[in-house]
Steps between C-alpha positions, in 0.01 A plus 500: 500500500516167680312609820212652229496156360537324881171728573321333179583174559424502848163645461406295228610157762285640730210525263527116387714538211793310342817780444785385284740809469811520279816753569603551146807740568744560728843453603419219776185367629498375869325769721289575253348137463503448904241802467301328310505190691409674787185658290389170399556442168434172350772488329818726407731501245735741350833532231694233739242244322587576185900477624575793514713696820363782413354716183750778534702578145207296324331524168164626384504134361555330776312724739215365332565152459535486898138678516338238240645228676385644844209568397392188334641292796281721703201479258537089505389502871156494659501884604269765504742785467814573352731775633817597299769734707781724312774660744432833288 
């Protein structure tokens, strides 16, 4: 899943755009946001910013807090896309 969303960001860079992407889920985040860097994205964020290690064992409930919050952080920035990333 992350080098599908690497591909989209990077494209979109290339074509002028702004990319903030969000890993929602996962059980640690490190290689998958240095593949994002490296596609260009504006700016990254996933669970860690919402402090937590990692999403394994979570709730529905707090599944989805993490993705409001993500989101909305994401949302608050001067971007022209949005990309969300699941490790399903």
């Amino acid at each position: 899943m992350t080098t599908m969303a690497a591909d989209l960001i990077h494209d979109a860079a290339r074509m002028g755009m702004k990319v903030c992407t969000a890993k929602i889920t996962d059980t640690r985040s490190g290689p998958d946001v240095g593949k994002m860097i490296d596609a260009d994205a504006h700016e990254i964020l996933d669970f860690t910013n919402e402090r937590y290690a990692s999403t394994f064992g979570l709730n529905l409930q707090q599944l989805l807090d993490i993705t409001h919050n993500l989101i909305a952080r994401m949302a608050a920035k001067e971007t022209d896309l949005l990309i969300l990333e699941d490790c399903r």
